[in-house]
Each structure stands twice: as C-alpha cells, then as structure tokens.
N, C-alpha and C positions, 0 to 999 in steps of 0.2 A: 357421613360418608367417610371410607376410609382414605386415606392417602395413597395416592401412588408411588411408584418411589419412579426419579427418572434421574437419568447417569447420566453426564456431561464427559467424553474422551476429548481433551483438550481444553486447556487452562487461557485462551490465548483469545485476543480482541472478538473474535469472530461468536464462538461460543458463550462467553461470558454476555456478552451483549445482549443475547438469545435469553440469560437468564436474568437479567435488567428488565428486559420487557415483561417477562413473563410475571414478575414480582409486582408490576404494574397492574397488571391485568387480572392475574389469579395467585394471590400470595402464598395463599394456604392450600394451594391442590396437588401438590409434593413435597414428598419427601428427596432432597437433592444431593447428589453426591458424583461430587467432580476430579476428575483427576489427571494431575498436570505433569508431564514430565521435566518441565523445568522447576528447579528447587525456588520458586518465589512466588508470588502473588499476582495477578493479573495487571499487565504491565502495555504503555503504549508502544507498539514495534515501530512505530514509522519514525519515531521520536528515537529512535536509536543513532541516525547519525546525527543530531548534536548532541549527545551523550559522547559521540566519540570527539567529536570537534570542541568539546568541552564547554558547552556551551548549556548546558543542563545534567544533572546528575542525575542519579538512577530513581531515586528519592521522589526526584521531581516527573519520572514520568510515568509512576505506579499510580493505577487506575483506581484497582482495589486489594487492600492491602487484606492479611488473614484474617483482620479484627470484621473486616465485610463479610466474608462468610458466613462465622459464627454467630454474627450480628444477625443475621437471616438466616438461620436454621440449619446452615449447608454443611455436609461433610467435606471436607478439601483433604487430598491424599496428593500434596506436592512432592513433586522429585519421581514420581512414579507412572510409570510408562504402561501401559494397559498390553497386553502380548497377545490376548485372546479375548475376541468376542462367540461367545457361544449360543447361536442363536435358541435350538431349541429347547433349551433351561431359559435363557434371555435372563444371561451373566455376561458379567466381563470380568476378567482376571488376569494380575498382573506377573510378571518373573515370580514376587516373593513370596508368591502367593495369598495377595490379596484378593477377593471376589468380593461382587457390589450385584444383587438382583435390580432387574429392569423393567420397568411396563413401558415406558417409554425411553428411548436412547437417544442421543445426538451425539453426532460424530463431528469434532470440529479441528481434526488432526493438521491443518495448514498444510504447506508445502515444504521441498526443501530444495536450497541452492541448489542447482546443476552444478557439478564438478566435471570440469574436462577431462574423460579419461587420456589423460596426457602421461608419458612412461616419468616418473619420479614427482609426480601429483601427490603420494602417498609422505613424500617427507616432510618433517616438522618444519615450520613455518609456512606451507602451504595451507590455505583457511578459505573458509567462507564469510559470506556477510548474513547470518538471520540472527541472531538471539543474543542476549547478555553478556555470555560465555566468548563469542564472535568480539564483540565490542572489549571485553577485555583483554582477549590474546593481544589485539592491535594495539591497545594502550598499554602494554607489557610489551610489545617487542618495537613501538616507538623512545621505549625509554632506554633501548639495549642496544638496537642498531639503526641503523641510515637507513637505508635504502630501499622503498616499498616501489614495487611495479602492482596495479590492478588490472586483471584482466578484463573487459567489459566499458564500456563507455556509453553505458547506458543511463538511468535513472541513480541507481541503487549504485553503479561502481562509482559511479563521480561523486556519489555523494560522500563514499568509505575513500574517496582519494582526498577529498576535502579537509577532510577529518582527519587525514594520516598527515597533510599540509600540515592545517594547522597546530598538530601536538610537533612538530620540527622535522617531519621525516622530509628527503627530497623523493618525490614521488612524481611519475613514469605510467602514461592510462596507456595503455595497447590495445587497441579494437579493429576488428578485421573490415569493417566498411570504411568509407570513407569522410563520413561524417558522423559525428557525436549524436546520439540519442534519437536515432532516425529513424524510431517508429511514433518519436513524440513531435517530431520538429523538422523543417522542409532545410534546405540547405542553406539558404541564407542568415536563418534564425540558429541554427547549428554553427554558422563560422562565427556568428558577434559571441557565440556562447561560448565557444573554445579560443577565440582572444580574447574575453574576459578572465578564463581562469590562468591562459597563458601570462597576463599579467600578474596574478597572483602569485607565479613560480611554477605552476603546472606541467611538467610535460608531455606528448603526445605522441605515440607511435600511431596512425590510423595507417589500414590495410598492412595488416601486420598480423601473419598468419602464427602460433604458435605452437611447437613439435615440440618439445620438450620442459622438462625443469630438474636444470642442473645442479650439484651440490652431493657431497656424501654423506655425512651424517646430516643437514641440513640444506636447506637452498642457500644456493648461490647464486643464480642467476636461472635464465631463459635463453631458449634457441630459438629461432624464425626458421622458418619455410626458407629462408633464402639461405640461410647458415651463417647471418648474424646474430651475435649473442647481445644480452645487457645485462648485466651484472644488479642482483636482489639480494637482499635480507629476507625482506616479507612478500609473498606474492597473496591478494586476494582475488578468488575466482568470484566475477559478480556478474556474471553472462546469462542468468535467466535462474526460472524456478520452476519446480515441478510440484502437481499435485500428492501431496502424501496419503497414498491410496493404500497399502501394503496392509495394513490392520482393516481393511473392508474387501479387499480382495479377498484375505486369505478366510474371510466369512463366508464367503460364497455371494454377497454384494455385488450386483453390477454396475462392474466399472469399464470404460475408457481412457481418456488422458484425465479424467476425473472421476470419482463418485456420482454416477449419473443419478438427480433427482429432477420428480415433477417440479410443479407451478407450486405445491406447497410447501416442498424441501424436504418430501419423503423420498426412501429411497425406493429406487424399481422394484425391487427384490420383496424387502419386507417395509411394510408402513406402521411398524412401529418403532422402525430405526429412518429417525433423522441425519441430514447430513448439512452442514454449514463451510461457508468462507471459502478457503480457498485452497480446500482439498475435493472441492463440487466442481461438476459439470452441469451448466444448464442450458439445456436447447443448444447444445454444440461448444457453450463457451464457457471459461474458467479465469475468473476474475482473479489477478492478483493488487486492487486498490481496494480501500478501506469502504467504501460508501455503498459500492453493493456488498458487502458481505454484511453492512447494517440494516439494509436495505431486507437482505434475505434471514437476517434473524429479525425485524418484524414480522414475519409471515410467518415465518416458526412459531413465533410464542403464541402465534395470534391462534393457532390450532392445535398448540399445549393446552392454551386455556380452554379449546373445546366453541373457540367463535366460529370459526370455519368460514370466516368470510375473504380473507383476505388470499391475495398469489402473488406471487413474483414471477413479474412478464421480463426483466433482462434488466439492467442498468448503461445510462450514457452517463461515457466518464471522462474525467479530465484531470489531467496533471500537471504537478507543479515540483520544481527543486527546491530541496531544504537546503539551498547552501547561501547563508547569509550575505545579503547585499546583491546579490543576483536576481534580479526578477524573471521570471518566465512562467507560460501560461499555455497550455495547450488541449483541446477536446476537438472530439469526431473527428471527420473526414477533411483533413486538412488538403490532402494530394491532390485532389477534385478528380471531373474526369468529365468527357464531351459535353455534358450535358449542366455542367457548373461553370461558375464566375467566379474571378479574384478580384477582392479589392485590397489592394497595398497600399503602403505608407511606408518609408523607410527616413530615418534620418541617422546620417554615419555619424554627422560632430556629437548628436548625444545617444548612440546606440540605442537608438527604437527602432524596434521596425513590428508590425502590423500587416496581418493574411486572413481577410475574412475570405472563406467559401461559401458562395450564396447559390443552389437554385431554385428556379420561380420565387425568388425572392424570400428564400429563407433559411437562413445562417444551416451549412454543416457541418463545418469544422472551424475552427481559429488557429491562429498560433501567434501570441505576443512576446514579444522581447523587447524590456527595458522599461517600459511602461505597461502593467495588468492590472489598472486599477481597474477595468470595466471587464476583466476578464466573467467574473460572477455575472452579470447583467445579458453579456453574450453565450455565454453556457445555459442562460432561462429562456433566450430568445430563443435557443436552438432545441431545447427539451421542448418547450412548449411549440413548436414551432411556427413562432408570430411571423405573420406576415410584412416585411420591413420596409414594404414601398414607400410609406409614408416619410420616414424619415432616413432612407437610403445616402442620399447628399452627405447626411453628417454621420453615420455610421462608423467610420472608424476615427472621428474625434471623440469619440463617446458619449455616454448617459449623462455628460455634465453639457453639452451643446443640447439638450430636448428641456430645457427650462431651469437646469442646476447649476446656477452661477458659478459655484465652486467645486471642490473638490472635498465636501465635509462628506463625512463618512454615515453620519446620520440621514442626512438629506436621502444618501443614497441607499442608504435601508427601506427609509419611508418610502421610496418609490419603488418598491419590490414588491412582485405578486404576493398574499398571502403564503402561499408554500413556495416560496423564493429559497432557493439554496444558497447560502451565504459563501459557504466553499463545502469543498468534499471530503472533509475527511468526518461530517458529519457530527459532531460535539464530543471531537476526545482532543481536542487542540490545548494544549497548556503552555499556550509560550506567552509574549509580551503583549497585552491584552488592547486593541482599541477597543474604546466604548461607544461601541455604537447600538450596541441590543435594544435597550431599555429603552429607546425613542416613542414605540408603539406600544406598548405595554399588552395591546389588545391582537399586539401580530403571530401568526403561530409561525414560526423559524423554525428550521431543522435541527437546529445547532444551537448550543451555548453561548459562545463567544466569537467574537469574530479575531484575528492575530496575525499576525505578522509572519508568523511561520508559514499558514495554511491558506 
C-alpha cells in the first residue's frame, strides 16, 4: 500500500503527542510533515516558568529535538507559520510559499494570551506569558530594569511573577477579584497562598481595576480605575487564553470559542481534518491543561491508524503551582452546593489547610494547601468515583492512615488502581525525579516519572 501523507499545523505538546502515539501504533502508514511556527524543536510549555525562574534551561525542557524527526521519517518546516489551509486541493501553505499535500491533517494551533485591549498595551515592554520568545523578553528586561507589575493572579501570572522574583526584579500581581487564583482555590487556601509569596517579597494589588499603560516610548507604569498609578518597567498580561481558531476559521471549519470536534477529534466540517489541544472545543469545553489534550491525541492516533475504537468523552482535571516550595493541590468542584458536604482541616502554625467536597459520599472536588501528598489518591477517588463511607473518619489524614505506616512514595504507588494517575501532566515531567515507578514492574501507569514539580 502506498502511504498517505498527513500534515501536522503545530509543532507544540498537543500535536506532537498525537504523532508519538501514532508511531506506536502504525509507524509506517505516513508520510509526515509538520510545521511549526516557532523556530525550535518540540519543547515542554508548562516547564516554561522555571525556565524563567531559572531553575531549568531550555536544553532541559525539549521533548523532541530535530534529530527526532528525521530519526522517524518526518519533514519538520520550523519557524514557519501555515497561512492557508485549502480544503478542496487538501494543501496547506505557508507566506513563503511553502505547500505540503494532505489525506489526512491535524490542526494543533494551541491558543494565545488574551491581551487587555487597554490604550498603550501596544508599547514595548508590554508582553505575554506563552512561548520561548515570552520567557526571554522577561529574562532580558530583568537584567536592564526593576520594576515588573503582572496582570493576572491566576495560575500562569503568579507563576511569570515568580520567576521575575526570582531573577531580582521587585514585582507587583494586580488582579481584579479579590482573591488569588479563584477559579482553582476557595478563599481560605488563596489567603495561606498569597502570605506565602507575600513572604517571599511578593506584592499585591487585588480588586484593582486596570485603564491604562503609561509611558512614551516605553512603559512606565499603570492607571486604576480609581486614578492611582504604580510605576513599571515590564508589565506581563497573564489574565487568560484564547483558542487559536483563525487558520480553521478562515477554512470554512466550524468554529465557536474553539475548533468544534466529535468524540473522535474530527472536525464538524470535514473528517479528514483533525483538530487537537487547545485550540478544540469539545462538547462545549476547551481545555487549557496538558492531560486532556494527551488524553485527546490518544484518540487521534487511535483513528489515524485506522483502529477506530477509541473516543474522547471529556477530561477531569486538576491543578498544581510550579513555583518551588509551595505546595498546592486542586480538582473538580471545590465551591460545593446544597446538595454536597465539606470536610476541613486547617492548621495556621504550619500552613495546611484541607477541603474535601463529598456527595453521597463521594469526593468532587478538593483543594489542598501545604500538604498534597494524597492529592493524586483523591483525584482517583474522585474520577473513579469510589464510594468513601468506609473510610470517611480518616479521609482527610490520608492514604497513609488506611494501612500505610509512612509516607514512602513507593508504598503509595503500589496501592494505586492499575490506571492510577500519578499526576496530570501525564509523562512529559522532567524535573527532580522520586523513584517511586519501578516498585510494580507489572503496573500500567500513565506516566513516566513521578517529580517534584508535577
């Protein structure tokens, strides 16, 4: 049989993934050819803020370098931006007029930073937090000037204000609610969070509306809503992200706030164009963590390679800050609501506190602070959704009070379902390694490694 040839738009975790699986599955049933607008190699994104916190180099958090491609067959056309998908040829082609024929396509364009159209947004040192490029303006204008304000006190801004900490900037989070990271974390776990970094040197503007950014040739500062100013060097906008739809739009692709695709990650329009990560819509939502967009290129490959068994019914997810020494732990429905229970725990002298939401006795949301060593254990209780009655009483002393004398890391693998998820970011974690894998040799894990980061 001849090959098919199938085109990869997007060089980035989401897409590549899709072509990991599929080398598994059917190595030899294309011919592939991918193309990345960033001039590098398939690189980890979430691992970008201790890149910036310096705490890992670039070096260290590339997936798959060029020598991967060619090593497996694949054309790679990096630095280069695809401008036109032309369905009924089924080409794509880019500014300089590159074109790449299709039987099959995937589209795994990602998203991009929301910028505030706020009046003087447009001047230099106003930035985003996504890609390489991102991470070295900041390490370039921590070495020239003081003064970073982030917009955003969310996941993503706290982790780029961390980072601007750490390399010596004095840095300033502005967020308009009045608590930090409040679609991940209830209020209580938000204040130990924001007096944790407050000790670090952190500062905090919350409910702090921002109109402007000042400066002429460059920023100088920021206005409020009330017509207090504070004075910037760098301002990074990190207030959310949008699906990068614009190249499947302008296909004729149906889109909404994403690339709407089925159960198998086709798109509505046409079913031989694929869509991935976290430029997709599925069944109403658009995932911006790493675990479903893995999740959704197993189901891809699984129907490249012509198995056609497999779908993607949705992902439950959970999150965690990359910023060194802070523990925090969050999935589902933390808020509860009539018909749920809390169970707390809170200790001030050593910053723990602990929120299961249970009903009919069974976990749907958490949120830990200070201690997440059982966060993994309560995220399977809650996927799977076990019934807890049994050992309710000890619930939130943890998996180590149901017969685990300690706290070894092995122990607590071994007592993990077969498809126990270890954490979410799904085996692209490269940071400082526990060894805890290898205990079961016979266990099927999601993931690699277990770490310290993830």
């Amino acid at each position: 049989m001849l090959k098919e040839n199938l085109v990869l738009v997007g060089n980035g975790m989401a897409g590549v993934r899709t072509l990991e699986e599929l080398l598994k599955l059917a190595p030899d049933a294309y011919h592939i050819t991918v193309f990345g607008e960033e001039p590098y190699g398939n690189y980890n994104r979430i691992m970008l803020s201790p890149v910036l916190a310096g705490e890992k180099t670039i070096d260290q958090i590339m997936l798959n370098d060029e020598a991967w491609y060619a090593d497996n067959g694949m054309t790679l056309h990096k630095g280069s931006k695809v401008s036109r998908i032309d369905r009924a040829r089924c080409e794509v082609s880019t500014a300089d007029g590159t074109r790449a024929h299709y039987d099959r396509l995937i589209i795994a364009t990602g998203s991009v930073p929301f910028m505030l159209p706020l009046p003087g947004a447009d001047k230099p040192g106003v930035i985003g937090f996504r890609d390489i490029q991102d991470v070295y303006a900041m390490l370039d204008a921590a070495r020239h000037y003081r003064r970073a304000v982030v917009i955003g006190g969310g996941l993503l801004g706290l982790e780029a204000a961390n980072g601007l900490l750490k390399q010596g900037m004095a840095v300033t989070v502005v967020h308009l609610p009045d608590a930090l990271m409040e679609r991940q974390l209830d209020l209580p776990a938000a204040r130990l969070l924001q007096k944790s970094l407050e000790a670090r040197g952190m500062r905090f503007l919350l409910e702090h509306s921002t109109t402007e950014i000042l400066g002429d040739t460059r920023v100088t500062g920021l206005r409020f809503r009330d017509g207090r100013e504070i004075a910037a060097d760098l301002v990074v906008m990190a207030v959310g992200i949008r699906p990068n739809i614009e190249l499947a739009s302008a296909a004729g692709l149906y889109c909404e706030r994403g690339i709407v695709v089925n159960d198998t990650l086709q798109t509505m329009t046409d079913p031989k164009i694929y869509a991935i990560g976290e430029c997709v819509q599925h069944r109403g939502t658009a995932y911006g963590l790493v675990a479903p967009l893995f999740e959704q290129a197993r189901v891809a490959a699984n129907h490249l390679a012509r198995y056609g068994i497999a779908r993607y019914e949705g992902t439950v997810t959970s999150t965690k800050l990359k910023v060194t020494g802070i523990e925090l732990f969050s999935a589902g429905d933390f808020t509860g609501n009539g018909q749920t229970e809390d169970l707390l725990f809170q200790d001030s002298s050593s910053g723990t506190y602990k929120k299961i939401v249970l009903q009919d006795n069974r976990i749907q949301g958490a949120v830990l602070y200070g201690d997440t060593v059982d966060g993994s254990w309560y995220f399977q209780l809650m996927k799977d959704g076990t019934d807890i009655s049994a050992f309710r009483q000890s619930l939130l002393f943890g998996q180590a009070h149901l017969g685990d004398s300690g706290h070894n890391p092995e122990t607590r693998v071994a007592a993990l379902a077969d498809e126990a998820e270890i954490c979410g970011c799904n085996g692209v974690c490269k940071g400082d390694i526990v060894r805890a894998i290898a205990v079961n040799s016979n266990r099927k894990l999601t993931h690699r490694t277990v770490t310290n980061d993830n």
